[in-house]
Rosetta silent file (secondary structure, phi, psi, omega in degrees, C-alpha in Angstrom):
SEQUENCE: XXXXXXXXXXXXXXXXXXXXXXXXXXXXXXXXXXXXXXXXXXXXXXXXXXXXXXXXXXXXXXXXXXXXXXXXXXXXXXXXXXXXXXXXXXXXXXXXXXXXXXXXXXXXXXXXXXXXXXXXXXXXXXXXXXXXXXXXXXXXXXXXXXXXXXXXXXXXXXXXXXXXXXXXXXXXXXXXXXXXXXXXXXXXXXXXXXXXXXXXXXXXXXXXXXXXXXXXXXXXXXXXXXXXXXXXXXXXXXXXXXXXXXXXXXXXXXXXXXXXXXXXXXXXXXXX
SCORE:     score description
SCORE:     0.000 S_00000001
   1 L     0.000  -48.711  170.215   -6.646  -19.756   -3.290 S_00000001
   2 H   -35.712  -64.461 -149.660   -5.370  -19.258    0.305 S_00000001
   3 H   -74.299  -21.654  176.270   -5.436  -22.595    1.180 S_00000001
   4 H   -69.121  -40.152  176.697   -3.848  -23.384   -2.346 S_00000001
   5 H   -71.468  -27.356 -175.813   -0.663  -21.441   -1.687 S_00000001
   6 H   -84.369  -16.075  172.536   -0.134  -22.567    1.663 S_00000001
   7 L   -49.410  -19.867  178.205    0.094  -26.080    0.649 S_00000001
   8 L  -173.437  162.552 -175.250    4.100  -25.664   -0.366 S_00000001
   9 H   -54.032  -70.325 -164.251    6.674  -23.128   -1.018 S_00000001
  10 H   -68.280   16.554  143.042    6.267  -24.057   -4.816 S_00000001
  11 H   -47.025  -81.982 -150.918    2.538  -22.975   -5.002 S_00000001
  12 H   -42.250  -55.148 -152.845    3.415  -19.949   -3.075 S_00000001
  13 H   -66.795  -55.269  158.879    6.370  -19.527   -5.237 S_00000001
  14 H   -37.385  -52.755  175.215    3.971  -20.155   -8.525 S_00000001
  15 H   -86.670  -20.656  150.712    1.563  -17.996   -7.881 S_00000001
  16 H   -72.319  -42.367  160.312    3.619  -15.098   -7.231 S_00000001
  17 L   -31.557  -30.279 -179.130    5.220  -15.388  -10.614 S_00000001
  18 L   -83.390  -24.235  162.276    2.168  -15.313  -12.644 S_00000001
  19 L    98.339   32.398 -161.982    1.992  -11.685  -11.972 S_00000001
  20 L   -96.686  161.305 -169.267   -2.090  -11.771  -11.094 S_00000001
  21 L   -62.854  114.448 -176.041   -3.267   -8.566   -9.864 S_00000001
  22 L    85.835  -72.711 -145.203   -3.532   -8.295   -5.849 S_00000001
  23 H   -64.358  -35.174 -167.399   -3.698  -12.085   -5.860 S_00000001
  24 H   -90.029  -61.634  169.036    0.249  -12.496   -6.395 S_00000001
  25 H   -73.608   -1.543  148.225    1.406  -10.196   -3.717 S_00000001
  26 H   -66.249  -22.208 -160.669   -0.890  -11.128   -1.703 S_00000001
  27 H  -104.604  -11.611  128.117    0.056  -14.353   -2.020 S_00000001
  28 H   -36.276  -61.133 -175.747    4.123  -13.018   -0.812 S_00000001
  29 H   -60.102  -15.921 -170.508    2.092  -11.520    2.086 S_00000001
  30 H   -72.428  -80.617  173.966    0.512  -14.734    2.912 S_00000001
  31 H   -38.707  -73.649 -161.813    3.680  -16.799    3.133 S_00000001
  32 H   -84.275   21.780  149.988    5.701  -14.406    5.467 S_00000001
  33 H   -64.953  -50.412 -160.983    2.676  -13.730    7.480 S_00000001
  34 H   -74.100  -25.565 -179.426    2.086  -17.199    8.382 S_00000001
  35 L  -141.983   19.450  126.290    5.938  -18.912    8.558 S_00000001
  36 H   102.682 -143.084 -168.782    7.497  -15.622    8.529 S_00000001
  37 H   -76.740  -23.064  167.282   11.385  -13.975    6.738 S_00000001
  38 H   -36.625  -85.263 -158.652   12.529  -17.791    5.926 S_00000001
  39 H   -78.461    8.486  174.585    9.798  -18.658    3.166 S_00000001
  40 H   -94.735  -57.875  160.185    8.697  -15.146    3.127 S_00000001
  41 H   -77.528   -6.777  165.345   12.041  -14.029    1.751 S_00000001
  42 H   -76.973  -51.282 -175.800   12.809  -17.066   -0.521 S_00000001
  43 H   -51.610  -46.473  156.450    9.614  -16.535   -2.295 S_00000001
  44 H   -33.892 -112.099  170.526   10.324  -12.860   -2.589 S_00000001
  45 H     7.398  -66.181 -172.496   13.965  -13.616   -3.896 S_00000001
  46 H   -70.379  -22.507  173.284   11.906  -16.206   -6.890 S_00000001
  47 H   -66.017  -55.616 -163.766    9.601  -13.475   -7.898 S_00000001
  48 H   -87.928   23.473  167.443   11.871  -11.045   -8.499 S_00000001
  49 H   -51.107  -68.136  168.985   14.441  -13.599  -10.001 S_00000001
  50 H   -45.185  -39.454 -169.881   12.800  -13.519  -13.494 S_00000001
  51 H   -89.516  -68.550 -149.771   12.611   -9.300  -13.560 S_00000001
  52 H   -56.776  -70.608 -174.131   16.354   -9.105  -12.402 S_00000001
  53 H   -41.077  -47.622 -175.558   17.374  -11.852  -14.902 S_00000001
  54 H   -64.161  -32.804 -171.224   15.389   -9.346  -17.774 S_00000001
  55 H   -75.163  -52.682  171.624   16.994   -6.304  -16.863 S_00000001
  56 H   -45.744  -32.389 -162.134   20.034   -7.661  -17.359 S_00000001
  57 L   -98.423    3.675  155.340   19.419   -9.191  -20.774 S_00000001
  58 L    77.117    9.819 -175.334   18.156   -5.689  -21.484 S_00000001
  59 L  -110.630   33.900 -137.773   14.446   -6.976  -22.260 S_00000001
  60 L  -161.874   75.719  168.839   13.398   -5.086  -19.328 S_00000001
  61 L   -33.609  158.194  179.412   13.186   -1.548  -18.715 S_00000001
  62 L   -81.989  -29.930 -174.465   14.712    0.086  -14.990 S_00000001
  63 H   -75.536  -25.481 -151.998   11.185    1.794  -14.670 S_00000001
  64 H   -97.250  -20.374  173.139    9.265   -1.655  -15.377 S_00000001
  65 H   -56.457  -54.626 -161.368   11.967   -3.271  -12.963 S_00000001
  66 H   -77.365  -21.883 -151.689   10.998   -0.845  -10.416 S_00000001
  67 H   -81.553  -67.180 -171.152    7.512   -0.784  -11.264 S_00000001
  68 H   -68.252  -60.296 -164.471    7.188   -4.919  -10.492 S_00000001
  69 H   -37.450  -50.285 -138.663    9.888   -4.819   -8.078 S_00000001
  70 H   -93.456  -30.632 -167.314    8.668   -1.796   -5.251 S_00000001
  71 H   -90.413  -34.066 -170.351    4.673   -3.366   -4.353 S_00000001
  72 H   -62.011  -60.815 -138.429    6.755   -6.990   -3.482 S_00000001
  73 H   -73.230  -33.475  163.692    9.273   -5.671   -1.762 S_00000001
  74 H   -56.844  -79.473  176.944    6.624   -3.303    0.082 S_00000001
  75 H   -29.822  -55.672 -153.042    3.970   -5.994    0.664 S_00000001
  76 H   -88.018  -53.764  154.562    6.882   -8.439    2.207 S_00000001
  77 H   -27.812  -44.048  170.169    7.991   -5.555    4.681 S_00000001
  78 H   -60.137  -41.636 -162.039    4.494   -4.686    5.695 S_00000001
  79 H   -73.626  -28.348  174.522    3.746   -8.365    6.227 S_00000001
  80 H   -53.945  -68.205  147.092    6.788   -8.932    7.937 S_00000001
  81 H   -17.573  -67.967  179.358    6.452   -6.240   10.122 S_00000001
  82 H   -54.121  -40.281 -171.356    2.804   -7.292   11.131 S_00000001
  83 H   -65.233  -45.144 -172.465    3.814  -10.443   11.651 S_00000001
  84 L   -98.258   18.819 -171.095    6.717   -9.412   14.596 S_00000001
  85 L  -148.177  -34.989 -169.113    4.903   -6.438   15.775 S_00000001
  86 L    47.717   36.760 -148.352    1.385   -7.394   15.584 S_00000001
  87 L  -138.654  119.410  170.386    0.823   -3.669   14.994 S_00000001
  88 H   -62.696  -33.702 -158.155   -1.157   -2.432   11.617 S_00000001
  89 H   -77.145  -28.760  169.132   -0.001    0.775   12.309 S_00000001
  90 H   -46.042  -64.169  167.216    3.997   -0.384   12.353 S_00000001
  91 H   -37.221  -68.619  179.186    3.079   -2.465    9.418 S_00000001
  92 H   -56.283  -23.816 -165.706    1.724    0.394    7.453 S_00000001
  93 H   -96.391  -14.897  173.700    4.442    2.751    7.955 S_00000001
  94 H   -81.839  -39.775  176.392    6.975   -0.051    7.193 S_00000001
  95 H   -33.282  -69.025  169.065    4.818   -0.558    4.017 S_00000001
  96 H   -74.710  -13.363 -155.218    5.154    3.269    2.628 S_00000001
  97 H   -76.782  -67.835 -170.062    8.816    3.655    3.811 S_00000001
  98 H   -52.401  -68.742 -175.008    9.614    0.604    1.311 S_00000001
  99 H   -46.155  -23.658 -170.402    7.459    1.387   -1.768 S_00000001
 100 H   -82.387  -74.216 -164.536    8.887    5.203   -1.367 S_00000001
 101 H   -59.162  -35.903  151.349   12.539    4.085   -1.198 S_00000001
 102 H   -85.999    4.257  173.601   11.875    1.526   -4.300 S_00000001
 103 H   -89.255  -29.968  147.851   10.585    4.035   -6.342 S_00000001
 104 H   -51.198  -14.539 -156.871   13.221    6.544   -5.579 S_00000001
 105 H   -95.362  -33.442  176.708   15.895    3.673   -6.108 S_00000001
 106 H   -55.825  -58.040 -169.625   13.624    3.137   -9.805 S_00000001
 107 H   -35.896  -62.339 -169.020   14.080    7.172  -10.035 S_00000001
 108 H   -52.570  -68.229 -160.489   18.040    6.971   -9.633 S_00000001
 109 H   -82.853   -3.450  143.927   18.930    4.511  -11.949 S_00000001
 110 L   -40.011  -15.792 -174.044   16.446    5.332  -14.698 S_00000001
 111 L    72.888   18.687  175.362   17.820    8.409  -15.122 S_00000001
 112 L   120.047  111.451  162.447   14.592   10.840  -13.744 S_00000001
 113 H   -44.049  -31.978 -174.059   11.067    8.942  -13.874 S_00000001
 114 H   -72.402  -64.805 -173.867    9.608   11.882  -15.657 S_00000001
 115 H   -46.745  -54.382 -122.804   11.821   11.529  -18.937 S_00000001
 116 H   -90.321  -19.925  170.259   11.464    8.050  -18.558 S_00000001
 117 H   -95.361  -19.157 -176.895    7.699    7.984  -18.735 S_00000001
 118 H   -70.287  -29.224 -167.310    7.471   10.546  -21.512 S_00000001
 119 H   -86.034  -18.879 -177.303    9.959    8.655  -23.989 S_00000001
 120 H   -90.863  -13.244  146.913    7.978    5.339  -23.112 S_00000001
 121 H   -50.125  -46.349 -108.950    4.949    7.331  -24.080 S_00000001
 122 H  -140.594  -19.517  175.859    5.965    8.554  -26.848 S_00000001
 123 H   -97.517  -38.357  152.272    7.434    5.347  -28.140 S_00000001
 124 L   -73.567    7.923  161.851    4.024    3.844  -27.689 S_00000001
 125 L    77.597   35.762 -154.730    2.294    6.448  -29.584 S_00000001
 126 L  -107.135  164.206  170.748    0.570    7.797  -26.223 S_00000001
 127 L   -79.717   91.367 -164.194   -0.165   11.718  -25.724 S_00000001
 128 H   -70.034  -25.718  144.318    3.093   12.807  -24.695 S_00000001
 129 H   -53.340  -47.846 -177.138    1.752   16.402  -24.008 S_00000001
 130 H   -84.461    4.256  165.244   -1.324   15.709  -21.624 S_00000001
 131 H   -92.094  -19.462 -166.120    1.330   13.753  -19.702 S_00000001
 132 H   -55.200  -51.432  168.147    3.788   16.553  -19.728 S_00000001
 133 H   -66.198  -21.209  165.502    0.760   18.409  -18.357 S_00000001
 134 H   -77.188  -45.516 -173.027   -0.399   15.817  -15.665 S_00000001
 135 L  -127.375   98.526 -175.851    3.377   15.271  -14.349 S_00000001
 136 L   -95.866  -14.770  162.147    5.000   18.842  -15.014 S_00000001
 137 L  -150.456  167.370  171.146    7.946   17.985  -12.857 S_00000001
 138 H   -41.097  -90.506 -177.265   10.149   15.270  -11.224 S_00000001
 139 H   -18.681  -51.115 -171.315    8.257   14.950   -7.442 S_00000001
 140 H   -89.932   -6.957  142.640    5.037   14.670   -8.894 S_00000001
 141 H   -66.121  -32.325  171.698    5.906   11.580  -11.102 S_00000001
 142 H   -68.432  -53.311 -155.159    8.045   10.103   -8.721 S_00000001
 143 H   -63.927  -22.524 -172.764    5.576   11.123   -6.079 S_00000001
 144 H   -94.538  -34.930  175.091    2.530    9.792   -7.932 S_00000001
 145 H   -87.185    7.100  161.804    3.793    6.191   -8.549 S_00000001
 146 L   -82.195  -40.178 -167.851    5.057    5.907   -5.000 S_00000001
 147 H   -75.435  -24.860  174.985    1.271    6.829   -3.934 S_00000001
 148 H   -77.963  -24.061  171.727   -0.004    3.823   -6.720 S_00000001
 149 H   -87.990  -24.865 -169.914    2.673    1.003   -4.798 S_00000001
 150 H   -57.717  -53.957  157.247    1.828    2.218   -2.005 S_00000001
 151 H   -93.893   -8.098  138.971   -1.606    1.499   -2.329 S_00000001
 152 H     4.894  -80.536 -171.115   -1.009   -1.512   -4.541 S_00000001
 153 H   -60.576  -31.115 -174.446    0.504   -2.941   -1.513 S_00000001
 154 H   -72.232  -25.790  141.673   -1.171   -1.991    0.804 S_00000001
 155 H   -73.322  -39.827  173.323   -4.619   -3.876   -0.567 S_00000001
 156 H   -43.933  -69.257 -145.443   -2.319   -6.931   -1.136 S_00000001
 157 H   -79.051  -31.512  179.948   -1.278   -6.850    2.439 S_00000001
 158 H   -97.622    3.318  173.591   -4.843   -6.598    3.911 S_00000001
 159 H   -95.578  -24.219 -174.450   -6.202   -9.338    1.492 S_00000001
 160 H   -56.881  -51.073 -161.830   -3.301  -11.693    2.738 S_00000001
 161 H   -76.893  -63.145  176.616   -4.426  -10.886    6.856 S_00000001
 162 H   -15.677  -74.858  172.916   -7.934  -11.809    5.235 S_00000001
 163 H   -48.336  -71.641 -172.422   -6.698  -15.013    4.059 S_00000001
 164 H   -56.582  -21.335  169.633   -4.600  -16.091    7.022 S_00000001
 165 H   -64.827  -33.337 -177.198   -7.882  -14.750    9.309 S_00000001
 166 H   -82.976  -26.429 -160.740  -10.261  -17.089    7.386 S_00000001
 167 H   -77.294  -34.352 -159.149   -7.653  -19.872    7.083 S_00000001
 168 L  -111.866  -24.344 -146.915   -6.138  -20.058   10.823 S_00000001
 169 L  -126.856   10.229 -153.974   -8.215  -17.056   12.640 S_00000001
 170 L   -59.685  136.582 -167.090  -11.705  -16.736   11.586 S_00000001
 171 L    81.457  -38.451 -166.457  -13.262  -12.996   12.601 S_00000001
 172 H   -51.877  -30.323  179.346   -9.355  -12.369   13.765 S_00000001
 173 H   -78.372  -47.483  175.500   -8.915   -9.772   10.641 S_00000001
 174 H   -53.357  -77.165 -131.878  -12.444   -7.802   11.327 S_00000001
 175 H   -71.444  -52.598 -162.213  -11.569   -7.380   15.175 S_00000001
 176 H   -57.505  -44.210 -165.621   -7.612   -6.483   14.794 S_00000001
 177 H   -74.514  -16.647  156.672   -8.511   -3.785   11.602 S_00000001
 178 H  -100.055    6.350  160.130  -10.873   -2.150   14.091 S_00000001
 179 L   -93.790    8.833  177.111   -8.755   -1.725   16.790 S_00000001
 180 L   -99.170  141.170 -136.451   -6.405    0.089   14.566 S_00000001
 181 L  -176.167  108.281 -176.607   -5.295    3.418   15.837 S_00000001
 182 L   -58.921  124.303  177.648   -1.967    5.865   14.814 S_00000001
 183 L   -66.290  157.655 -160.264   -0.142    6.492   17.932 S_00000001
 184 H   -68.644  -41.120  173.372   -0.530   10.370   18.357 S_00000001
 185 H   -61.276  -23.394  176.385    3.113   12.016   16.810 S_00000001
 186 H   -91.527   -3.734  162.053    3.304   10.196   14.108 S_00000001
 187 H   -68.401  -57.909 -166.623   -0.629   10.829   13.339 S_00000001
 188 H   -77.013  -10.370  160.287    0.228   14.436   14.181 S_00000001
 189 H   -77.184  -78.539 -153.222    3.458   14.699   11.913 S_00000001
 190 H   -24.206  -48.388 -175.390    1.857   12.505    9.308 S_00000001
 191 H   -71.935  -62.025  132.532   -1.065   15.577    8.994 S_00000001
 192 H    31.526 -106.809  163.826    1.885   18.031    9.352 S_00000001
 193 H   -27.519  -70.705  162.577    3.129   16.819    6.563 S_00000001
 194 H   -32.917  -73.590 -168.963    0.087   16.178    4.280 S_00000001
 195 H   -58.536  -33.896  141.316   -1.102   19.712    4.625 S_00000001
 196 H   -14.989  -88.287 -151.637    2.337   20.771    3.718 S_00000001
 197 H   -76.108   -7.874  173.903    2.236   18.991    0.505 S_00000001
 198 H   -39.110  -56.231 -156.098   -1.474   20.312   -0.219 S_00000001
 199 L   -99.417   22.270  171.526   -0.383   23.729   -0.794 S_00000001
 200 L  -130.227   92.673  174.215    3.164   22.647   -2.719 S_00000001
 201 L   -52.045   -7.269  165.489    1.740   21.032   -5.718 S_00000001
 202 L   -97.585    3.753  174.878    4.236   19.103   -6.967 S_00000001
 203 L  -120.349   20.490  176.364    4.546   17.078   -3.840 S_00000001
 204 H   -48.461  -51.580 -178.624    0.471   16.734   -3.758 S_00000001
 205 H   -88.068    2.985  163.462    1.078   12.548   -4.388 S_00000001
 206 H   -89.596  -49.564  159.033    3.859   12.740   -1.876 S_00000001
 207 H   -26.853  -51.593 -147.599    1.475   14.015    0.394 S_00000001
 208 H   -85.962  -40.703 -168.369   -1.045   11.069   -0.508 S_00000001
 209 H   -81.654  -55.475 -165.823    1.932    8.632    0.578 S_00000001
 210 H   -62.939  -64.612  174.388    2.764   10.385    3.929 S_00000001
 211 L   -36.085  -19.024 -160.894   -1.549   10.049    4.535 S_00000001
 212 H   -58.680  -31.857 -155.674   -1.629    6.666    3.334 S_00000001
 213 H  -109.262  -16.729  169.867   -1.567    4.942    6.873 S_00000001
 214 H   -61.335  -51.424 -156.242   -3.609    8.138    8.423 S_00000001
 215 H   -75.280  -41.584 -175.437   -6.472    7.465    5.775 S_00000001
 216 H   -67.360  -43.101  173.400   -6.580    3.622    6.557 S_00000001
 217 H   -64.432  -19.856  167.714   -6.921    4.295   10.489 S_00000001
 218 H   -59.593  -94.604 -171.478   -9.806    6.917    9.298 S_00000001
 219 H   -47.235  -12.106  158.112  -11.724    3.694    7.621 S_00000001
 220 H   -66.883  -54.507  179.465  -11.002    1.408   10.511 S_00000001
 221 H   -47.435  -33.829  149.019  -12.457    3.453   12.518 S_00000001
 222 H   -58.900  -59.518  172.258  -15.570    3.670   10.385 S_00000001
 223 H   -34.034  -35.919 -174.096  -15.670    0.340   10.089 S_00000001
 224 H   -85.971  -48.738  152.946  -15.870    0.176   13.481 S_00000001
 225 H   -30.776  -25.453  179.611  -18.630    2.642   14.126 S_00000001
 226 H   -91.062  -31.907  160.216  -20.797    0.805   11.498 S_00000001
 227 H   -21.899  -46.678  166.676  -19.813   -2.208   13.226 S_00000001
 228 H   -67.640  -73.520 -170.350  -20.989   -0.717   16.486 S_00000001
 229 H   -79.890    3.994 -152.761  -23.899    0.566   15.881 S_00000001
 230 L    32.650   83.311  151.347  -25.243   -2.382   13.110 S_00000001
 231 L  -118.213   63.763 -167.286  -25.842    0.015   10.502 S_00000001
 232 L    19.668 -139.255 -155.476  -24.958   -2.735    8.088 S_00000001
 233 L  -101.549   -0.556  155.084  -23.201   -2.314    5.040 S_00000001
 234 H    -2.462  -91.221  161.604  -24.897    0.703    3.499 S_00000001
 235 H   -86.743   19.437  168.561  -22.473    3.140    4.744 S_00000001
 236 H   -91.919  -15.977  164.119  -19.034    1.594    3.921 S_00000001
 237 H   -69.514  -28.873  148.488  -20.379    1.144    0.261 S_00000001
 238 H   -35.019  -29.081  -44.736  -20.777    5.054    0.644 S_00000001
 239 H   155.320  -95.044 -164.106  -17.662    5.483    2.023 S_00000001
 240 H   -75.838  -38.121  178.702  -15.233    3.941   -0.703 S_00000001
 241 H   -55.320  -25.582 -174.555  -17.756    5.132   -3.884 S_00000001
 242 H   -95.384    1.420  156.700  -17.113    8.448   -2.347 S_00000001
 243 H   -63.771   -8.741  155.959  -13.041    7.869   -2.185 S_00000001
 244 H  -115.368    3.513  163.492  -13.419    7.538   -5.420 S_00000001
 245 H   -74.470  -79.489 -161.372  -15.553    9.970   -6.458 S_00000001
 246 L  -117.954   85.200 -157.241  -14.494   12.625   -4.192 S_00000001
 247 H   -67.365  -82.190  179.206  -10.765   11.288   -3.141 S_00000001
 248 H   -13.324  -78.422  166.393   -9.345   14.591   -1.778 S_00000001
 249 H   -58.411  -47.135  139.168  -11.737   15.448    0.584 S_00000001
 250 H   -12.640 -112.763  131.483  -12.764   12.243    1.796 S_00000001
 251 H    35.255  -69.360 -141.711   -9.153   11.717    2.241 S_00000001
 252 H   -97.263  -10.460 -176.644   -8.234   14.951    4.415 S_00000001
 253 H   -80.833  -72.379  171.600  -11.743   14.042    6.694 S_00000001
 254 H     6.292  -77.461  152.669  -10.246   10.433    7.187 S_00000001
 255 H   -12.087  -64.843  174.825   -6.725   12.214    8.109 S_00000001
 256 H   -74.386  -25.232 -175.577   -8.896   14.100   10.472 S_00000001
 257 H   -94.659  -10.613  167.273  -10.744   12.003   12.168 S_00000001
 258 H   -80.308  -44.482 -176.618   -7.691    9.299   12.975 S_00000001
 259 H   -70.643  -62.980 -165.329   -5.924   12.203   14.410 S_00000001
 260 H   -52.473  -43.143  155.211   -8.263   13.016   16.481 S_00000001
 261 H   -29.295  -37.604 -163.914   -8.771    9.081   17.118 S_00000001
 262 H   -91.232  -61.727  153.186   -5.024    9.019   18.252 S_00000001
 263 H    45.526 -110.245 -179.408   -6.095   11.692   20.259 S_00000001
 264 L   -87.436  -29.200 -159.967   -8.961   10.805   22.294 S_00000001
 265 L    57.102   52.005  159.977   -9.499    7.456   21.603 S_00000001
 266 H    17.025  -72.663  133.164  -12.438    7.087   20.612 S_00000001
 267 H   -17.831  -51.703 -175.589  -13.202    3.588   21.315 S_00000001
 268 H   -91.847  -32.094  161.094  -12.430    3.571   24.742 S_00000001
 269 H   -34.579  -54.690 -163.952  -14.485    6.745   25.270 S_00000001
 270 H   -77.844  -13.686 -179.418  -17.450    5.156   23.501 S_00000001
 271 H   -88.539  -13.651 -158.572  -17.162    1.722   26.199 S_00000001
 272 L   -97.012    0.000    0.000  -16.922    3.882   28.931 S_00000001
C-alpha cells in the first residue's frame, strides 16, 4: 500500500478519497512526510474538495464536514511538523492543537455540537435520551469528539512513519518512537491540566486531549523497556488490552510515568 501511494500524486490523491479507515489519512501523512507541504498540501486540498463541494450543495451536514475534515487536517500538521522538526513530541502537540481547533471551528458553525448530535439522533431513530445522558453539556461533546480526532490522527500519523520507515528507513520508526520524551513544562502543564479536568466532569474528554501526547510518551517508553530488557511481546499486548479495558487508569499511570521520564530521563540513567 505504501509503496502504492508513493508511486504518484494521483494514487496518493486516490486513496485519500476513498475514505478507508486509518489507511486514507495515513496515506495524507505519507505524502507530506516524505516530499513534504507541496504534495502534502495539494493532496490535502483534493480530499477535502469533494466534502466542501457537499456542504455547499447542502448534501452534507457542518458536523459531518467537520467530522471528515478535523483528522486530515490534524494528520497533515502532525506529519508536517515531524517532518521539519524531526520531533514526535512537536508533532504530537501540533497534532491535538489542530483536531481541537477543527472541532471547535465544527462547534461554531453548527450551531452547538450537542444539539447537533441529538437532532441527528433523533432523526435516525437513535436513543436520544441515553445520549442526552452520556453528553449532558456542550464541553463534553465537543470535548469528546476532539479526544476521537485526536486519536484518529494520531494512529494515522504513526502508521504513515511506519510506512516511510519500512519503505526508505527500515528499524528508523522503532528507534525514533523510543527515544520519545515530553520536554519537562509542557509534560508538567500537560498533567496540570489533565488532573484539572478529572475533577470538572464536563471537561473529562478535554482532559483526554491535553494527555494525548503525555500517554503516547508513557508507551514509548514501555516500548522501550520491553525492548531493553527482551521481554518480547507479551507485555505490550497487556498494555493496550488494558487501555482498553481499564482506559482511565492506565492512562493517568502513562501521564505519570512520562512526567517523570521528562524528568529524570530515564534512558540515559538506565545507560549510565
Amino acid at each position: 500500500m505504501a509503496e502504492f501511494i508513493m508511486r504518484g500524486r494521483v494514487r496518493a490523491v486516490l486513496i485519500t478519497l476513498v475514505g478507508i479507515p486509518l489507511i486514507s489519512p495515513a496515506a495524507l501523512a505519507l505524502v507530506s512526510l516524505r516530499r513534504g507541504s507541496g504534495d502534502g498540501l495539494m493532496v490535502l486540498a483534493w480530499a477535502l474538495l469533494p466534502v466542501v463541494v457537499m456542504g455547499f450543495t447542502g448534501h452534507m451536514s457542518p458536523l459531518m464536514i467537520g467530522l471528515t475534515a478535523s483528522p486530515l487536517v490534524a494528520v497533515c500538521a502532525g506529519a508536517l511538523v515531524l517532518r521539519s522538526s524531526r520531533s514526535w513530541s512537536a508533532a504530537l502537540l501540533a497534532l491535538a492543537a489542530a483536531g481541537a481547533g477543527g472541532i471547535l471551528l465544527t462547534d461554531h458553525f453548527s450551531g452547538g455540537l450537542l444539539q447537533t448530535l441529538l437532532e441527528a439522533a433523533e432523526q435516525a431513530g437513535g436513543q436520544v435520551e441515553q445520549m442526552q445522558q452520556v453528553f449532558s453539556s456542550e464541553p463534553l461533546a465537543t470535548g469528546y469528539l476532539t479526544w476521537f480526532s485526536v486519536m484518529y490522527a494520531g494512529l494515522a500519523l504513526a502508521l504513515a512513519r511506519h510506512w516511510q520507515a519500512l519503505l526508505y528507513n527500515p528499524g528508523g520508526f522503532r528507534e525514533e518512537f523510543h527515544q520519545l520524551r515530553m520536554p519537562l513544562p509542557l509534560a508538567g502543564v500537560g498533567m496540570l491540566v489533565w488532573v484539572y479536568c478529572l475533577v470538572n466532569p464536563d471537561y473529562v474528554f478535554w482532559g483526554g486531549v491535553v494527555a494525548f501526547p503525555l500517554v503516547v510518551a508513557g508507551i514509548a517508553l514501555v516500548h522501550w523497556l520491553v525492548a531493553s530488557r527482551n521481554w518480547g511481546r507479551g507485555p505490550l499486548v497487556a498494555m493496550y488490552v488494558a487501555l482498553v479495558i481499564a482506559t482511565l487508569p492506565l492512562a493517568g499511570f502513562l501521564c505519570g510515568l512520562a512526567l517523570i521520564d521528562s524528568w529524570i530521563d530515564i534512558r540515559r540513567r538506565a545507560a549510565k
